[in-house]
KENU-828573 format. One record per residue (C-alpha): x negated, y, z; residue number from 1; residue in one letter. Coordinates in Angstrom, 2 decimals. Layout:
{site {X, Y, Z}, NUM, "a"};
...
This chain:
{site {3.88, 24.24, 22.47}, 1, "x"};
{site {2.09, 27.25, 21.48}, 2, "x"};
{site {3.56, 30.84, 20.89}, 3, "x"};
{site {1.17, 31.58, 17.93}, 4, "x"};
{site {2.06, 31.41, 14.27}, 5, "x"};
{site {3.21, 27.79, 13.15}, 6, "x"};
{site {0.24, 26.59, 10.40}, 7, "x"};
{site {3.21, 24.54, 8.93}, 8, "x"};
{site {6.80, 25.11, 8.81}, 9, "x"};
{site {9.97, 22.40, 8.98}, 10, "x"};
{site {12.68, 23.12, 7.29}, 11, "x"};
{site {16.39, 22.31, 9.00}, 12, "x"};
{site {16.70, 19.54, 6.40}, 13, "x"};
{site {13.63, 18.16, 7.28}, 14, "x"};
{site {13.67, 18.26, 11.11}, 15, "x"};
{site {17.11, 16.45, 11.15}, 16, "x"};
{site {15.82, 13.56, 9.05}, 17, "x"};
{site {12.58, 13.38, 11.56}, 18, "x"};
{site {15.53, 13.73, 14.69}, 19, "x"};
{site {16.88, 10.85, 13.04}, 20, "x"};
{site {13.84, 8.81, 12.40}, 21, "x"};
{site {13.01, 9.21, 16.06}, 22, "x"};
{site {16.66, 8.23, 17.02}, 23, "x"};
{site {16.35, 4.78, 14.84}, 24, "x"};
{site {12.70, 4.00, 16.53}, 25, "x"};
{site {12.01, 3.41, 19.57}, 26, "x"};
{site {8.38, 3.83, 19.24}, 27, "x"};
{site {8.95, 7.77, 17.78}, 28, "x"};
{site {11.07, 8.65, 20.61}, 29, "x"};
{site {9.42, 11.75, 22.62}, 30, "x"};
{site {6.81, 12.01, 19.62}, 31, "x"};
{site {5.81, 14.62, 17.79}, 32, "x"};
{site {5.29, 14.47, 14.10}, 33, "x"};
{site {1.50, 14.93, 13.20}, 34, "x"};
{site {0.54, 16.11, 10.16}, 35, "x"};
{site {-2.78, 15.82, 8.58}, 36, "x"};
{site {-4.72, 15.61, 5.65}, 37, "x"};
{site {-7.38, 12.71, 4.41}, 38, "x"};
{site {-9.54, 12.25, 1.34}, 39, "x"};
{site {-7.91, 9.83, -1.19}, 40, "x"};
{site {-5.23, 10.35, -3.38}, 41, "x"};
{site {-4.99, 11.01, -6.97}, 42, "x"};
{site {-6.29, 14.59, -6.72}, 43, "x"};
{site {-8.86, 13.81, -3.89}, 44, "x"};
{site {-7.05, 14.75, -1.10}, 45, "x"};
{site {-3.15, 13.48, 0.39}, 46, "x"};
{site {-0.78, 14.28, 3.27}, 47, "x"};
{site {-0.08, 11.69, 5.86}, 48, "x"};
{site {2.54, 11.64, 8.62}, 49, "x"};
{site {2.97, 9.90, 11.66}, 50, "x"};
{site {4.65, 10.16, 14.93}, 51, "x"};
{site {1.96, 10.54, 17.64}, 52, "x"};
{site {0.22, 11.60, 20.98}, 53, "x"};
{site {-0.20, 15.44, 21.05}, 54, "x"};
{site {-4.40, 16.14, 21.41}, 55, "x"};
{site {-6.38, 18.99, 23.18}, 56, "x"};
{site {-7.24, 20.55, 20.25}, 57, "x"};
{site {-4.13, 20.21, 18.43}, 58, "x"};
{site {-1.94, 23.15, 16.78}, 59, "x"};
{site {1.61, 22.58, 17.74}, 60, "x"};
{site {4.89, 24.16, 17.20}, 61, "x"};
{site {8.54, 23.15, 17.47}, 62, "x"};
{site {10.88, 23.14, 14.62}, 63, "x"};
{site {15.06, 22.59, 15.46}, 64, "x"};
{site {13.98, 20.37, 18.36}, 65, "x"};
{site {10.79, 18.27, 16.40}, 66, "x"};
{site {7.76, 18.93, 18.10}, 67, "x"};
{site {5.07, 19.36, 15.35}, 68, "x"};
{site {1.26, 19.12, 15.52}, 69, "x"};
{site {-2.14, 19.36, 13.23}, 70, "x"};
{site {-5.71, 18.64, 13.69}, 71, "x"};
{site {-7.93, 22.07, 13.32}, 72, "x"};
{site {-9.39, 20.07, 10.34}, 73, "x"};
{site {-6.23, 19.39, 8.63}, 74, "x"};
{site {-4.99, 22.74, 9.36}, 75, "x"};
{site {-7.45, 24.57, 7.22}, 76, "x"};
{site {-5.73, 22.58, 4.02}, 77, "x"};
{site {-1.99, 22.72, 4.98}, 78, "x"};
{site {-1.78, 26.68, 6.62}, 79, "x"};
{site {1.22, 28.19, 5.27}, 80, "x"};
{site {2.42, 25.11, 3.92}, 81, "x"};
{site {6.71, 24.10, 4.09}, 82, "x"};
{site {7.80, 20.66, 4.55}, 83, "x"};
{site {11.28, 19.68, 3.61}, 84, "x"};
{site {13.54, 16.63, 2.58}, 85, "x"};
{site {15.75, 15.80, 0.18}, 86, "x"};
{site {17.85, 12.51, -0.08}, 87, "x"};
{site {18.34, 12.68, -3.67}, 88, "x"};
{site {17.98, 9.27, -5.53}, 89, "x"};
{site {15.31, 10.10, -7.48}, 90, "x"};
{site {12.25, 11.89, -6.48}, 91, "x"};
{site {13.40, 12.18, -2.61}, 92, "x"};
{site {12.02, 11.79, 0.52}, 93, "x"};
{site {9.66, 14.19, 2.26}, 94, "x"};
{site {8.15, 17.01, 0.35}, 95, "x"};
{site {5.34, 19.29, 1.19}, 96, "x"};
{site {5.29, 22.87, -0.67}, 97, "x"};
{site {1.68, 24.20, 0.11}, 98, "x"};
{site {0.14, 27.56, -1.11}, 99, "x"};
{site {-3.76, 26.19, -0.69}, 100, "x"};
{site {-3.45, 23.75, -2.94}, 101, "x"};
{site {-4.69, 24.87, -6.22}, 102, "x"};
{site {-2.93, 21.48, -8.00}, 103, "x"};
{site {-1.06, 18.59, -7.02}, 104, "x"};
{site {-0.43, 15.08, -7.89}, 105, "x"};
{site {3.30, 14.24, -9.32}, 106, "x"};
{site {3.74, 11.91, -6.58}, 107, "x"};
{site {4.00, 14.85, -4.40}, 108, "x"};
{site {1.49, 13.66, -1.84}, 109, "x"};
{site {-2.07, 14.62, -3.05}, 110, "x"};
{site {-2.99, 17.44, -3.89}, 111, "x"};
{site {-6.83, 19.27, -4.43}, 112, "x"};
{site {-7.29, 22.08, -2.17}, 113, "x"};
């Protein structure tokens, strides 16, 4: 992966739930987690991840052994931005803190850049 500055960052908590993912699937083995952004969402734009082929283009970084990669596109959006995970009953799952977005949806996974 490359040795310039990650455009997103994994927290511990969230790279051992990914670690896990990939260890319960098959299909995410060897994967790394892309993350990108796509217009939709209840403030017109929303997160998506998915385990998948690293591209040419790609920005990629590892994070406590999860490989990591964005789209140039996406990274303009999501630069700077944290990604963790909590397992709380409520309101858990994966959660995205990003600085570019000037508000986001309660559901945690649009925001408007």
């Amino acid at each position: 992966m490359n040795a310039i500055a990650p455009v997103v960052t994994v927290t511990e908590t969230a790279a051992r739930q990914i670690l896990s993912m990939q260890s319960e699937n098959a299909d995410y083995a060897g994967k790394p987690l892309r993350i990108y952004v796509q217009e939709g969402g209840c403030s017109g734009l929303q997160y998506e991840m998915t385990f998948d082929e690293q591209r040419e283009a790609d920005l990629a970084h590892q994070f406590f052994g999860v490989g990591v990669v964005v789209d140039p596109a996406s990274a303009e959006f999501v630069k700077g931005a944290v990604i963790d995970f909590s397992d709380a009953l409520t309101g858990g799952g994966f959660k995205i803190t990003n600085p570019n977005a000037r508000s986001s949806c309660g559901c945690g996974r649009s925001f408007e850049a």
